[in-house]
PDB file as gemmi writes it, atoms N, CA and C in Angstrom:
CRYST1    1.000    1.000    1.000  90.00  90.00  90.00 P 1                      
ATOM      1  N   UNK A   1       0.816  -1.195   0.000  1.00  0.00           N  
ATOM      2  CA  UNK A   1       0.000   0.000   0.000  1.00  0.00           C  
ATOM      3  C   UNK A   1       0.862   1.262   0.000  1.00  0.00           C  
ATOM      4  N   UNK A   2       2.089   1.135   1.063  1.00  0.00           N  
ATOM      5  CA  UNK A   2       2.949   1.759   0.274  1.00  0.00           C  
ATOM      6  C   UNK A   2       3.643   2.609  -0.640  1.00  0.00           C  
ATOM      7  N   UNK A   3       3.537   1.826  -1.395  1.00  0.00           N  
ATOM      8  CA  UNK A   3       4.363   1.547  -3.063  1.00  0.00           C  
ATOM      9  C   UNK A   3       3.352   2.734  -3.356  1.00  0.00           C  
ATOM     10  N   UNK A   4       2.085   2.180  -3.183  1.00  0.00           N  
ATOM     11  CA  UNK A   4       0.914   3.198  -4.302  1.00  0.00           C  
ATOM     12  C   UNK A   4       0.704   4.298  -3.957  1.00  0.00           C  
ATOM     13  N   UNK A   5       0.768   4.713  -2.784  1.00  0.00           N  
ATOM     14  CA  UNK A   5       1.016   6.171  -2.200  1.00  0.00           C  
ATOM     15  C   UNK A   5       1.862   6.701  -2.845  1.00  0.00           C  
ATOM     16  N   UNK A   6       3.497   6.137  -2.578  1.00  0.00           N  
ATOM     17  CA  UNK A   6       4.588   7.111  -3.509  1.00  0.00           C  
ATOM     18  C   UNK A   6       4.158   7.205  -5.073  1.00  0.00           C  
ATOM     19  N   UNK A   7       3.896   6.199  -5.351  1.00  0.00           N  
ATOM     20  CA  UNK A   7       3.700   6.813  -6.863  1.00  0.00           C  
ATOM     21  C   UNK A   7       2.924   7.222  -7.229  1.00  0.00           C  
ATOM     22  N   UNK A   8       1.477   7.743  -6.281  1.00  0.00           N  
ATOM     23  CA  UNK A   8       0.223   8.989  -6.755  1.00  0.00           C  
ATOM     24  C   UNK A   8       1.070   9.887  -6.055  1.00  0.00           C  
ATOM     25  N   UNK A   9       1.798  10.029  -5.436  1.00  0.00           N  
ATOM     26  CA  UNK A   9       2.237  11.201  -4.955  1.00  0.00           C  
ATOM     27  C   UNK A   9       3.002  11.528  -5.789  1.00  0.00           C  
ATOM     28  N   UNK A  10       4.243  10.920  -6.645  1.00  0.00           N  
ATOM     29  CA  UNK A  10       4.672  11.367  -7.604  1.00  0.00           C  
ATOM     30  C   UNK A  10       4.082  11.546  -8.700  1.00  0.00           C  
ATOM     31  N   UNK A  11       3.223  11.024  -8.963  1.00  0.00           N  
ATOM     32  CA  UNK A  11       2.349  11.064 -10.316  1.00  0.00           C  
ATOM     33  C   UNK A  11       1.792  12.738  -9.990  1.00  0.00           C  
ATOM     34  N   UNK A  12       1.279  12.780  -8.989  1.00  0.00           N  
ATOM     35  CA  UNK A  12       0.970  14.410  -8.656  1.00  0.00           C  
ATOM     36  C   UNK A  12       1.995  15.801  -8.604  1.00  0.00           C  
ATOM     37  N   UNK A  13       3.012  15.606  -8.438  1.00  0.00           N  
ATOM     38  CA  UNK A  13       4.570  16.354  -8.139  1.00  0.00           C  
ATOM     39  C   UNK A  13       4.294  16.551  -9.977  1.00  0.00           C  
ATOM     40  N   UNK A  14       4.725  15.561 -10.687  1.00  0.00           N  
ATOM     41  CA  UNK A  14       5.100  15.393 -12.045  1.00  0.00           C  
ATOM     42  C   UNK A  14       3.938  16.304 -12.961  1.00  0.00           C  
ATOM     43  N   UNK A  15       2.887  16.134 -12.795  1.00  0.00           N  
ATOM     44  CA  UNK A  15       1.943  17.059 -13.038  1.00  0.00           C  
ATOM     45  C   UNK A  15       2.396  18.830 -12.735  1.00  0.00           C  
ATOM     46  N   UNK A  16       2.340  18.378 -11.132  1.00  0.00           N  
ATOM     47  CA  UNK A  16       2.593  19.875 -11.180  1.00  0.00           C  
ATOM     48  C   UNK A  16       3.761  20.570 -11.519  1.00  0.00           C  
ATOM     49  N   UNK A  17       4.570  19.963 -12.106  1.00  0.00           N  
ATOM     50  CA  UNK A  17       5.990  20.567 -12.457  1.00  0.00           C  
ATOM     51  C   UNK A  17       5.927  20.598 -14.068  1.00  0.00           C  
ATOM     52  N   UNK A  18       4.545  20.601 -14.926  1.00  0.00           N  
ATOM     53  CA  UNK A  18       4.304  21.018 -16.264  1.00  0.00           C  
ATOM     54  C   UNK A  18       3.672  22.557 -16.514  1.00  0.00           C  
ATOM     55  N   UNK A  19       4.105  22.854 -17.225  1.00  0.00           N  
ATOM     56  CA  UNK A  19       3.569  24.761 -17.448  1.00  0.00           C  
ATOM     57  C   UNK A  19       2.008  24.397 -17.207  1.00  0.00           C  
ATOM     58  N   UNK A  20       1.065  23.879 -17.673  1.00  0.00           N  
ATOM     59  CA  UNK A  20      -0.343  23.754 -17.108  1.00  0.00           C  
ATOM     60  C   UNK A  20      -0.326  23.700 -15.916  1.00  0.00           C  
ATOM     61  N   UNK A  21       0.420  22.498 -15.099  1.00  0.00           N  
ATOM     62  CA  UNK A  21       0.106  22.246 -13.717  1.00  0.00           C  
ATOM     63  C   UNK A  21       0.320  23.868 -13.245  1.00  0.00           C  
ATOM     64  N   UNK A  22       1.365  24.380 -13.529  1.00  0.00           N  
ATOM     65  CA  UNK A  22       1.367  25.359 -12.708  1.00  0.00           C  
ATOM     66  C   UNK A  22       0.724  26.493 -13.011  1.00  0.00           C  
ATOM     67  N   UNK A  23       0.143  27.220 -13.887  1.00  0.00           N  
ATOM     68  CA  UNK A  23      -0.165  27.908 -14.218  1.00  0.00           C  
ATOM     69  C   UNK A  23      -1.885  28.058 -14.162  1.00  0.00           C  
ATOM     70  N   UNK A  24      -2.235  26.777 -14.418  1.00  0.00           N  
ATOM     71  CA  UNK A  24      -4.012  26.892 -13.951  1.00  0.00           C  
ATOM     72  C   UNK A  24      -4.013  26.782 -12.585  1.00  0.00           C  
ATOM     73  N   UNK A  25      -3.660  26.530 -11.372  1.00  0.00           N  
ATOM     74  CA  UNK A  25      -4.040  27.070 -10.194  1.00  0.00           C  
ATOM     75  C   UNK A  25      -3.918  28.773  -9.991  1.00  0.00           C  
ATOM     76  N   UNK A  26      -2.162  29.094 -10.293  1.00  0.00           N  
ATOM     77  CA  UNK A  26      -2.592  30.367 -10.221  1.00  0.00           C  
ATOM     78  C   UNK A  26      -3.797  31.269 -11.557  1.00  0.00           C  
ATOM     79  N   UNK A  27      -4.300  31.186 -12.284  1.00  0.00           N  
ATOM     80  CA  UNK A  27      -5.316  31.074 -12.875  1.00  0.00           C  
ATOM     81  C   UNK A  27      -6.413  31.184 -12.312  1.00  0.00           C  
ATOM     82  N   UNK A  28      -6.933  30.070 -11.645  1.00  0.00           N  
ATOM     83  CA  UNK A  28      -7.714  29.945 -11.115  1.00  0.00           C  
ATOM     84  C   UNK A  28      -8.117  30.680  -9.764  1.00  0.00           C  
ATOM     85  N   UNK A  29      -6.988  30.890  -9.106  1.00  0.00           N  
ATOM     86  CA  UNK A  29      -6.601  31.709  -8.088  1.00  0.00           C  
ATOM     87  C   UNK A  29      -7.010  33.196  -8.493  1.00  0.00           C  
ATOM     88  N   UNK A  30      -6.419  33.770  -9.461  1.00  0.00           N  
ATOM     89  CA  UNK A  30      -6.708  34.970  -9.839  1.00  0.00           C  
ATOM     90  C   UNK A  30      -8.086  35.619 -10.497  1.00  0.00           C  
ATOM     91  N   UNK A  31      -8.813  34.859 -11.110  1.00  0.00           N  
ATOM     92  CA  UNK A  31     -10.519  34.859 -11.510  1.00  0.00           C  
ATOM     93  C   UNK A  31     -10.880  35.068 -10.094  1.00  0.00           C  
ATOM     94  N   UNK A  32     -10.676  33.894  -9.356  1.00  0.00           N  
ATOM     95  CA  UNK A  32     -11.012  33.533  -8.025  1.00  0.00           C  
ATOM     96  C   UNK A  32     -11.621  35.039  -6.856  1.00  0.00           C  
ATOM     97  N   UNK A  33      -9.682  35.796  -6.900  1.00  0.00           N  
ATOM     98  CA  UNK A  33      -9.658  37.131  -6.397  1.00  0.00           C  
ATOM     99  C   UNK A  33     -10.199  38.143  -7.097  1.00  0.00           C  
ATOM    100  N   UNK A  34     -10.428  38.151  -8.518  1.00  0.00           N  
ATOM    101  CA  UNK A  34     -10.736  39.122  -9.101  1.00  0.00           C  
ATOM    102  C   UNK A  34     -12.617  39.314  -9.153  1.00  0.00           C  
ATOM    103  N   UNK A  35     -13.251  37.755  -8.939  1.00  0.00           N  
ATOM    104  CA  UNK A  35     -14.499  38.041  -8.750  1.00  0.00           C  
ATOM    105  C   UNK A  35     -15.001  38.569  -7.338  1.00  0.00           C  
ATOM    106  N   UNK A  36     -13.771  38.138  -6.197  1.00  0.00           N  
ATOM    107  CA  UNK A  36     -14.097  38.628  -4.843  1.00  0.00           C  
ATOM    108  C   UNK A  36     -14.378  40.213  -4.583  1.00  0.00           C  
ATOM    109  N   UNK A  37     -13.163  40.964  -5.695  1.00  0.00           N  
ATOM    110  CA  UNK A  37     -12.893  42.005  -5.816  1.00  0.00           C  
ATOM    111  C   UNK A  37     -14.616  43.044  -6.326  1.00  0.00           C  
ATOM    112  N   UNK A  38     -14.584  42.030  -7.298  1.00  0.00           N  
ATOM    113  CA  UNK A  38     -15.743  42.725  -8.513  1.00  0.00           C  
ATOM    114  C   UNK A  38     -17.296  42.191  -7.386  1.00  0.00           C  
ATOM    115  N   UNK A  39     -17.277  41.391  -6.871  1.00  0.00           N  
ATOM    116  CA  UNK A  39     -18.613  41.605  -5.422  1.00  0.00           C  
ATOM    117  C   UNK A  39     -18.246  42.531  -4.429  1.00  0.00           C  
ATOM    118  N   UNK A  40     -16.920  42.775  -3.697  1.00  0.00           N  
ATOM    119  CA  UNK A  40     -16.953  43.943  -2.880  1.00  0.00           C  
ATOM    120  C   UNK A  40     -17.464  44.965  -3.450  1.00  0.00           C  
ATOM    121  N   UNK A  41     -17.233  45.163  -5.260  1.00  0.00           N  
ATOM    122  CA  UNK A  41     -17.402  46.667  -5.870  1.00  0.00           C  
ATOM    123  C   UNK A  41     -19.080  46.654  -6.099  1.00  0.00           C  
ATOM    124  N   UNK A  42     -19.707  45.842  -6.086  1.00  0.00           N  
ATOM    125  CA  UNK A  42     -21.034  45.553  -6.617  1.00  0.00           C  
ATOM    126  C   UNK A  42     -21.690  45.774  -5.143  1.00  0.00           C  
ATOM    127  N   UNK A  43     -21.131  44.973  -4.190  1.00  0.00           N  
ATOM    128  CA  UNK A  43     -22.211  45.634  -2.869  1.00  0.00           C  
ATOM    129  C   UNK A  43     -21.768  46.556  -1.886  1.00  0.00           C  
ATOM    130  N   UNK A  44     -20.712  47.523  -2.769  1.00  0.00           N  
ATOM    131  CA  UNK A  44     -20.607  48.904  -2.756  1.00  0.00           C  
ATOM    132  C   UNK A  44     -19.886  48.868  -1.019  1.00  0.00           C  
ATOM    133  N   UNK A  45     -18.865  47.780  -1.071  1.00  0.00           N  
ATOM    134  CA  UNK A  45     -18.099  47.576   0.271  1.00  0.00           C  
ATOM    135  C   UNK A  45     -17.086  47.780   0.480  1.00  0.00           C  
ATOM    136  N   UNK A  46     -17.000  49.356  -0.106  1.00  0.00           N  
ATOM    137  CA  UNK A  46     -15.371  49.910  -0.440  1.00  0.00           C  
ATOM    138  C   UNK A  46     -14.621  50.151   0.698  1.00  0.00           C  
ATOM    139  N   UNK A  47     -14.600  49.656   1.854  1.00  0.00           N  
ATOM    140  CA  UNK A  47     -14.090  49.720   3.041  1.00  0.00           C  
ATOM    141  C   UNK A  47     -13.356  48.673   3.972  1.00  0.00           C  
ATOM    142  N   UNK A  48     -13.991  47.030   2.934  1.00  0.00           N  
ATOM    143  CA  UNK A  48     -13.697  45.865   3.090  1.00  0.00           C  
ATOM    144  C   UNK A  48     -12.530  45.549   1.750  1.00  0.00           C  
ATOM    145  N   UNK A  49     -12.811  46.525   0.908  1.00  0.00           N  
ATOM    146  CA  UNK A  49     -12.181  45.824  -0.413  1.00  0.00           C  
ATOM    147  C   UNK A  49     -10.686  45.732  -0.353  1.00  0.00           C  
ATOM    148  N   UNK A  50     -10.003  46.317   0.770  1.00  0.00           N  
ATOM    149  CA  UNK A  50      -8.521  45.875   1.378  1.00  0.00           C  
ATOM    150  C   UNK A  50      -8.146  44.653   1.470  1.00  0.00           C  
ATOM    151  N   UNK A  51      -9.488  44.128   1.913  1.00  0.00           N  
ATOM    152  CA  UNK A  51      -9.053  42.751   2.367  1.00  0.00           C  
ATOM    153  C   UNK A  51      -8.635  41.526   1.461  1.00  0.00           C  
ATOM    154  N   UNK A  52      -9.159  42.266  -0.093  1.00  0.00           N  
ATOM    155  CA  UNK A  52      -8.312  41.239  -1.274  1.00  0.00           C  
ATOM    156  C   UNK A  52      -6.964  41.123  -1.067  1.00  0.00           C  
ATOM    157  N   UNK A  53      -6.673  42.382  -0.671  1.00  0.00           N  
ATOM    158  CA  UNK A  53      -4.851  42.487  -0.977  1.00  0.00           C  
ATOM    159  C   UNK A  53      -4.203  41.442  -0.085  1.00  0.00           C  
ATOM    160  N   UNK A  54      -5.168  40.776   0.949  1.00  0.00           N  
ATOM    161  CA  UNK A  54      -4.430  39.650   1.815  1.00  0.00           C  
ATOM    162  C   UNK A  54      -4.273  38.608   1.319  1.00  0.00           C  
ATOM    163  N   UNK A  55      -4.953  38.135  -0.087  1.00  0.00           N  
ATOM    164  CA  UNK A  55      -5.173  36.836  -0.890  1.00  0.00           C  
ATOM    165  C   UNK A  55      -3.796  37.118  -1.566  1.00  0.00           C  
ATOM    166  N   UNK A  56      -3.258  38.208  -1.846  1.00  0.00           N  
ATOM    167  CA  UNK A  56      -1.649  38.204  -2.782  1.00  0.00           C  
ATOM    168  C   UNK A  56      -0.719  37.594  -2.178  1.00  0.00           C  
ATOM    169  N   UNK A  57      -0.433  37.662  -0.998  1.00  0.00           N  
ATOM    170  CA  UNK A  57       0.826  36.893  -0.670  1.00  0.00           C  
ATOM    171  C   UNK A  57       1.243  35.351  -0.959  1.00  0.00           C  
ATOM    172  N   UNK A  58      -0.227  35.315  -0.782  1.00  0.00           N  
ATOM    173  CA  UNK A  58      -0.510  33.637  -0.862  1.00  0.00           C  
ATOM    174  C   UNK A  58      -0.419  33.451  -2.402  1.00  0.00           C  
ATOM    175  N   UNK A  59      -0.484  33.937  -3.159  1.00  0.00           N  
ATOM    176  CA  UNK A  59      -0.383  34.054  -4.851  1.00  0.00           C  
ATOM    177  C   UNK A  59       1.330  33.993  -5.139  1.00  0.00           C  
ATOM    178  N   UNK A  60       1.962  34.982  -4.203  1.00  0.00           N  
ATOM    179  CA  UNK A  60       3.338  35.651  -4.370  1.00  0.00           C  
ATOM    180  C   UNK A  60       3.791  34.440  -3.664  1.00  0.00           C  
ATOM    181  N   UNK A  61       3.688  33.884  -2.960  1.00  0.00           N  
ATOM    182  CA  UNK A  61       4.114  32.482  -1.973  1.00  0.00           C  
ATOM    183  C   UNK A  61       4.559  31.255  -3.424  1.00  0.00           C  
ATOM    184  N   UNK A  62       3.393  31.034  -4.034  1.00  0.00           N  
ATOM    185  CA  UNK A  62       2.510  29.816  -4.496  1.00  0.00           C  
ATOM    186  C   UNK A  62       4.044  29.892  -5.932  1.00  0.00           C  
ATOM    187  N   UNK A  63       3.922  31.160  -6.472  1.00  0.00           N  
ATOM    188  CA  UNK A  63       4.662  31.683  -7.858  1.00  0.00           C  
ATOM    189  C   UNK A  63       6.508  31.574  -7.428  1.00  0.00           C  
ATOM    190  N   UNK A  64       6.560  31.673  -6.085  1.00  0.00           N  
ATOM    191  CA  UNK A  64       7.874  31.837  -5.563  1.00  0.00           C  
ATOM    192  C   UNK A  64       8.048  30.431  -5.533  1.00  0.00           C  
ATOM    193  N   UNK A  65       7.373  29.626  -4.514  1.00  0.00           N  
ATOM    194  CA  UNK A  65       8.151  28.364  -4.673  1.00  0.00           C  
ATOM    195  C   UNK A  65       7.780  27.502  -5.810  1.00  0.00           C  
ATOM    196  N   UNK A  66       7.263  27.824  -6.363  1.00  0.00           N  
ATOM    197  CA  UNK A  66       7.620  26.614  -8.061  1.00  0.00           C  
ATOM    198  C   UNK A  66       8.298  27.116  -8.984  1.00  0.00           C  
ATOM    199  N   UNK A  67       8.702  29.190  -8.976  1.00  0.00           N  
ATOM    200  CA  UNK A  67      10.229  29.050  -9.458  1.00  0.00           C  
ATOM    201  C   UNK A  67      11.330  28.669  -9.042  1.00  0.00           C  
ATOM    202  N   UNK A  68      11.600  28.895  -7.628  1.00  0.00           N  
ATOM    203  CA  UNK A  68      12.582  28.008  -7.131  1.00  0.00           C  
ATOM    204  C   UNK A  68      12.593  26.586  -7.437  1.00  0.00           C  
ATOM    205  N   UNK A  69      11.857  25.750  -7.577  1.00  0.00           N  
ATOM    206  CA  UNK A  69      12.108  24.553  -8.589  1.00  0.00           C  
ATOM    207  C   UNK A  69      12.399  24.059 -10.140  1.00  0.00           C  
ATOM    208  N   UNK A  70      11.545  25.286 -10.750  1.00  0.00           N  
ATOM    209  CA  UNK A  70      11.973  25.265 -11.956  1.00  0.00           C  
ATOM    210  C   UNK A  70      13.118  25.898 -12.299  1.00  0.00           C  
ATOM    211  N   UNK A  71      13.745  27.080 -11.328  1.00  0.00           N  
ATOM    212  CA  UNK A  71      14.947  27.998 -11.810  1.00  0.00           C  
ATOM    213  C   UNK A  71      16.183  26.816 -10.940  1.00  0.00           C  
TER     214      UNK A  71                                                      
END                                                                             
């Protein structure tokens, strides 16, 4: 049982170390923030709408360590 763990776990690594793997999460990530953004602006919650800028790091995190693997 093992055995089959390491190799979905690598089967998953290997994925994510292809320009798709990496690039549709952050993708997805960014629609993600940008619709959060575009409902703060719609229910006119321009006082909360700071609170997107806390979702970037985690973006800036995500982009940092899979160039450090690919560079």
């Amino acid at each position: 049982m093992a055995i089959k763990a390491t190799t979905l776990r690598e089967d998953h690594v290997s994925k994510r170390e292809t320009p798709l793997g990496r690039w549709f999460p952050v993708t997805f990530y960014a629609v993600n923030l940008a619709l959060w953004i575009a409902t703060g602006i719609r229910a006119e919650a321009w006082d909360l709408l700071w609170l997107a800028v806390l979702a970037l790091p985690v973006l800036g995190l995500y982009l940092w360590q899979t160039t450090r693997r690919h560079g």
